[in-house]
N, C-alpha and C positions, 0 to 999 in steps of 0.2 A: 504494500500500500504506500502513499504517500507519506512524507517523511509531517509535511503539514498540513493545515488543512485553515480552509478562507479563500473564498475567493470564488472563480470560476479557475480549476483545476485542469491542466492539459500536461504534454508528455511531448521533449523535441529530442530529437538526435544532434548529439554534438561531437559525433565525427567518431569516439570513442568511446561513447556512454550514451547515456538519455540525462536529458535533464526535465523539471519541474519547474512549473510555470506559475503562477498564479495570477490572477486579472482582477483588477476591482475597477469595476466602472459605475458610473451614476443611474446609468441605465439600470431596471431591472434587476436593483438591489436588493429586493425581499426574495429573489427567486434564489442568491446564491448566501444569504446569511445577514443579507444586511440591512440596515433602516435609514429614509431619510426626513432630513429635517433639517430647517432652515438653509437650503441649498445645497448640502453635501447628503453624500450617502457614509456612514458611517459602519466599518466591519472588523472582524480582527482575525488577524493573523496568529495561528496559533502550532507551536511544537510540542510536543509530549515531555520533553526534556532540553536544557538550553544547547541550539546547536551546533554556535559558532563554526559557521558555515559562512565563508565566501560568497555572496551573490552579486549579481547585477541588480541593477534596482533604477527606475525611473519614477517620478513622482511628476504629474504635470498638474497645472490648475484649470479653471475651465477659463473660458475665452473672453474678453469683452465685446462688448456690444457694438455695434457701428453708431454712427451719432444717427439723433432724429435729425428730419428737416433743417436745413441748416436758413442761413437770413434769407429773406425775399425767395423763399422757396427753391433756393439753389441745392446742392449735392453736400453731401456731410459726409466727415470723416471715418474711415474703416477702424474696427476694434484691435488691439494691441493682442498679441496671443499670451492665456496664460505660462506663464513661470515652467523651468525647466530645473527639475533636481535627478541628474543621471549618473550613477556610478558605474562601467564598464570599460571594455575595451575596443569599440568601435569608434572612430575618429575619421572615418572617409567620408561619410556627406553630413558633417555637422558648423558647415560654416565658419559662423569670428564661437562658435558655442565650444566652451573647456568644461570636458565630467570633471566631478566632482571626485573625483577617484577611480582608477581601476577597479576595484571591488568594495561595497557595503558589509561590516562584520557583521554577521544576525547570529546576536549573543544574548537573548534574553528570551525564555517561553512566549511572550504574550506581544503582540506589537498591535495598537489600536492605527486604523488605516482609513483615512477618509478623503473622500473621492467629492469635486466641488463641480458645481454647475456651472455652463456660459452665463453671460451677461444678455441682460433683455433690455431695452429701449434705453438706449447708450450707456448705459451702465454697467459695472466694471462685473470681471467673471467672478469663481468663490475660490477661496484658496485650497487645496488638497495638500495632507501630511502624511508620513509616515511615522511611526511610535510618536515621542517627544521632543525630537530634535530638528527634523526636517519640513520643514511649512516652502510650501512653494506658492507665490502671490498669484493673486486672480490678474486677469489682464485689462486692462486700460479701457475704459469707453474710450467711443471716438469723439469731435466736437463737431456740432452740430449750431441750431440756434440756440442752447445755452445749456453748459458753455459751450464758447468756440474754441476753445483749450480743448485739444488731446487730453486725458486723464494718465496720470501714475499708474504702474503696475507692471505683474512679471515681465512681459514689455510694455511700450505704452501707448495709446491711442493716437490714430492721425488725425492732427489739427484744423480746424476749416477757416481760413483764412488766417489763424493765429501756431502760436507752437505748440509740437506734438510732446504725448507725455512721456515720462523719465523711465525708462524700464528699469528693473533689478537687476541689481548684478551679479551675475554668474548664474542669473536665470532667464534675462531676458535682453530686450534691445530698444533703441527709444524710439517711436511713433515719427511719422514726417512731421516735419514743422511746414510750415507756408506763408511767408515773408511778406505778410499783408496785402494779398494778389487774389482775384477771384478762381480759389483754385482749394481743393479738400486734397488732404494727405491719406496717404493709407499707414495702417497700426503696423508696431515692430514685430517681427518674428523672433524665433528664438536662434535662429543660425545667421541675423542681418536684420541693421533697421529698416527703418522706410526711409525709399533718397525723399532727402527736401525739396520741396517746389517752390520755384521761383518766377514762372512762367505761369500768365495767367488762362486760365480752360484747359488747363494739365489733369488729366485721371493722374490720382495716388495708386499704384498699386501696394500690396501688402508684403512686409520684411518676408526674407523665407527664414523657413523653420530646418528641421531636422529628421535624417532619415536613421534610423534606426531598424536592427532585426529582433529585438531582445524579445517578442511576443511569437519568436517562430518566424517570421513575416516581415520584407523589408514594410517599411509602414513610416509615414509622414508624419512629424508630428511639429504642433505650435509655429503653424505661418502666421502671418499678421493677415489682418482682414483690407478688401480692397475698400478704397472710396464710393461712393455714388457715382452715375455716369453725370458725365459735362454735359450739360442743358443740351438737347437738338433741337428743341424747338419752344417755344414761349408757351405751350402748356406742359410744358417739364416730362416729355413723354423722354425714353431712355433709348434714341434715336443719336445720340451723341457719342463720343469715345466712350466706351467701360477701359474698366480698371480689373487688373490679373491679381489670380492669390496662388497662392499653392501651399502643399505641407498641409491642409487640412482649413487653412485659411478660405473665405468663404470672397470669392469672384463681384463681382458688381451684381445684386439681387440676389447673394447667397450669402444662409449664412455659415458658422464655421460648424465641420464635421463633428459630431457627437466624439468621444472617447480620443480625441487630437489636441484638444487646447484650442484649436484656433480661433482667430481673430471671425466677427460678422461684418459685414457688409456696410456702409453707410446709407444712409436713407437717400435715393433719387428723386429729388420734389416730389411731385406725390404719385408720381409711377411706382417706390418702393419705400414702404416704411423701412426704420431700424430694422439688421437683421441681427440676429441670435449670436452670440458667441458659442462654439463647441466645447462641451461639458470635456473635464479633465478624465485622468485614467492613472492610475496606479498599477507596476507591475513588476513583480519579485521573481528574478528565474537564479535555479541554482541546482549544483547537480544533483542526481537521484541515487542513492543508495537505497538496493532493497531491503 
């Protein structure tokens, strides 16, 4: 049987063994042991005996929101992805992004693990932890008509027409800024900010995030979310440049992928309200002894 038990439970081949995986996602948290409440799903990790056992370990937060409606009905700024905390050793697609270590020690029976939600109408994502030590920040609303400030967070929200917000560090990247020009930034990812705009009826697109196998599965995680498209016509319809995300980051009228972090979308005048920031994920692999 498994060495622990939490989670949603799988089994990968690592070339000379099998390893043990475990998943905590926000999703569909009473189905594998868990509860939520007030935006997180909360679950625990549990060994029979303390294992200290080497593992990999990612903790992400959930997303922020892209901004509402920005002034005079224009395009508002994409959400900042949540917060990145990864111990491993994969380093090929993880951008300006430095783990946290090689390996996490899981040196204690009990670790409480909670898993945060996106951000909804510009408002920032919730943060996800693992035991007591490792909190990874939600991500940054975007700005919109108020504020027009980016928002702080694991990275941070793209600006609409003012500066984007501060990401954390050594979990995330800052939000575009926009140099007081008719123009909305996109949110930071977690492997790259959002470039600044300085050019007015510039789409923001969203920082990129980071690619990771540690779930089994190459898999994107924590891009920043795009801006709203540039006006195409005087009834704000989305007939104008859109704006790219990737990594889990949510495209112009999308928001950010569930179980990624990513940043949402910024609102298109009123072709697209605020989109969602994508809920965080929490994941433990480590080898399998039977």
């Amino acid at each position: 049987g498994s060495k622990a038990a939490g989670g949603i439970l799988s089994f990968v081949s690592n070339g000379s063994g099998c390893d043990e995986i475990h998943t905590f996602t926000y999703e569909n948290a009473a189905n594998y042991g868990g509860s939520v409440a007030n935006g997180q799903a909360t679950y625990t990790l549990a060994f029979a005996s303390a294992p200290n056992i080497a593992a990999q370990l990612l903790v992400v937060a959930g997303g922020g929101a892209g901004g509402v409606q920005g002034v005079s009905g224009n395009w508002a700024g994409g959400g900042g992805a949540g917060g990145v905390i990864y111990y491993g050793s994969e380093t090929a697609s993880l951008g300006n992004y430095v783990p946290h270590g090689a390996s996490y020690n899981l040196s204690v029976t009990t670790y409480e693990v909670k898993v945060g939600t996106g951000g909804v109408n510009k408002n920032n994502g919730v943060n996800s932890s693992f035991g007591t030590a490792l909190t990874a920040i939600g991500g940054g609303g975007g700005g919109g008509n108020d504020p027009r400030e980016g928002q702080n967070g694991g990275s941070g929200g793209g600006g609409c027409a003012r500066g984007g917000g501060t990401g954390t560090a050594q979990q995330g990247n800052n939000g575009s800024s926009v140099n007081n020009v008719a123009a909305a930034g996109g949110g930071g990812g977690a492997g790259a900010a959002a470039a600044n705009l300085t050019v007015a009826y510039t789409p923001g697109n969203g920082g990129a995030g980071i690619t990771l196998s540690i779930s089994g599965s190459s898999t994107g995680y924590a891009g920043g979310g795009a801006s709203g498209a540039v006006n195409g016509d005087s009834n704000f319809n989305v007939t104008g440049k859109m704006a790219t995300a990737t990594h889990g980051g949510g495209s112009t009228g999308n928001p950010g992928v569930n179980g990624t972090g990513g940043g949402g979308s910024g609102a298109s005048g009123t072709a697209y309200p605020s989109q969602a920031g994508g809920s965080g994920i929490v994941i433990v692999r480590f080898p399998y002894t039977p």
